[in-house]
C-alpha positions in Angstrom: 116.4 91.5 122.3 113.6 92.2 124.8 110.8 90.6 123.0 109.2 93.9 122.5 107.9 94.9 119.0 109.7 97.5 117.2 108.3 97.9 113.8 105.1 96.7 112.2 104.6 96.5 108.6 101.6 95.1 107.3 100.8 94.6 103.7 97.2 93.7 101.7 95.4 94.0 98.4 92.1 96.3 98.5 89.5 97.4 96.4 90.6 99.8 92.8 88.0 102.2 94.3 89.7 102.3 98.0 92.2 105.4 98.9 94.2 104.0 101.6 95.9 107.4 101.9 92.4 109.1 102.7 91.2 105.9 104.9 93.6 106.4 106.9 94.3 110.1 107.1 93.7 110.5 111.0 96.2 107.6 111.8 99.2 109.0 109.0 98.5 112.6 111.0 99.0 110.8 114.3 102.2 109.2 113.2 103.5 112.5 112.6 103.2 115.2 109.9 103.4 112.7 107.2 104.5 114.3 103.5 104.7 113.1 100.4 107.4 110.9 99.0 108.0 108.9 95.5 106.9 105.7 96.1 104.5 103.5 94.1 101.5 105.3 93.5 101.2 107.4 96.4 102.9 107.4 99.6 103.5 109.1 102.6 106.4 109.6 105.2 105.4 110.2 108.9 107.8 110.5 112.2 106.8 107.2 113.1 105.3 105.2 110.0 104.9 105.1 106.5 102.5 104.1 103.8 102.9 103.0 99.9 100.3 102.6 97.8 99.9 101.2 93.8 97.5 100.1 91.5 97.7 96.3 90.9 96.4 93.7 88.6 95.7 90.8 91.4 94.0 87.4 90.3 92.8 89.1 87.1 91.4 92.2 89.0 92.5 95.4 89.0 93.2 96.6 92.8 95.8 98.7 94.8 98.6 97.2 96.9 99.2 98.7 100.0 101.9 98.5 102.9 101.6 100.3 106.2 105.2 100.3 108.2 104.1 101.4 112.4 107.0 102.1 114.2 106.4 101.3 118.0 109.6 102.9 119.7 111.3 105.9 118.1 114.8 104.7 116.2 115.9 106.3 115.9 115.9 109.4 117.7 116.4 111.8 115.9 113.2 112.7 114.0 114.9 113.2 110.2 116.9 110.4 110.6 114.3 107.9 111.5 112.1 109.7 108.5 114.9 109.2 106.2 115.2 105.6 107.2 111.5 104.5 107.1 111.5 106.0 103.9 114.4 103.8 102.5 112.8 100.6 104.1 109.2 101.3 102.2 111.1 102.3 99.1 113.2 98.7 99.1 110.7 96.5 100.8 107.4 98.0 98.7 107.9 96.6 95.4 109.3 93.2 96.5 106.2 92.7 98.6 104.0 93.6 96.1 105.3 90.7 94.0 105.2 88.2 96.4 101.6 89.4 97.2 100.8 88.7 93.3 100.3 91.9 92.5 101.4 92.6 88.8 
């Protein structure tokens, strides 16, 4: 379209002894009152992101799979709307990148 981003999602494997959720409390807060939803392990649904979170057997290790989705304009506009919608991304795209990340 214009060739400005819309939505970031990123997606890694971190320690078993790492809280993603509690790392990054300050930035979930700044996306926008984030609750709690039923995803993976643990998750959270902001305004304008999302995060997923599950424990993971990677390369032999245990370890949690992560997935942080950013949204950089607000689409939609309307605040439940948008929520409702990052929460149906994270909750279709989680588990499928989990896999292809290796993650068992």
């Amino acid at each position: 379209m214009d060739n400005k981003l819309i939505v970031y999602i990123s997606g890694d494997v971190v320690p078993e002894d790492t809280d993603p959720i509690k790392v990054q409390d300050r930035a979930l807060v700044r996306l926008g009152s984030p609750a709690t939803v039923d995803i993976g392990d643990d998750a959270r649904v902001a305004d304008n992101g999302a995060m997923a979170v599950a424990a993971c057997t990677y390369e032999g290790d245990q370890r949690k799979f992560v997935v942080l989705i950013q949204l950089e304009r607000e689409i939609p506009e309307k605040t439940s709307e948008r929520r409702d919608a990052l929460q149906s991304v994270l909750r279709s795209y989680f588990p499928k990148a989990m896999e292809k990340q290796g993650c068992e």
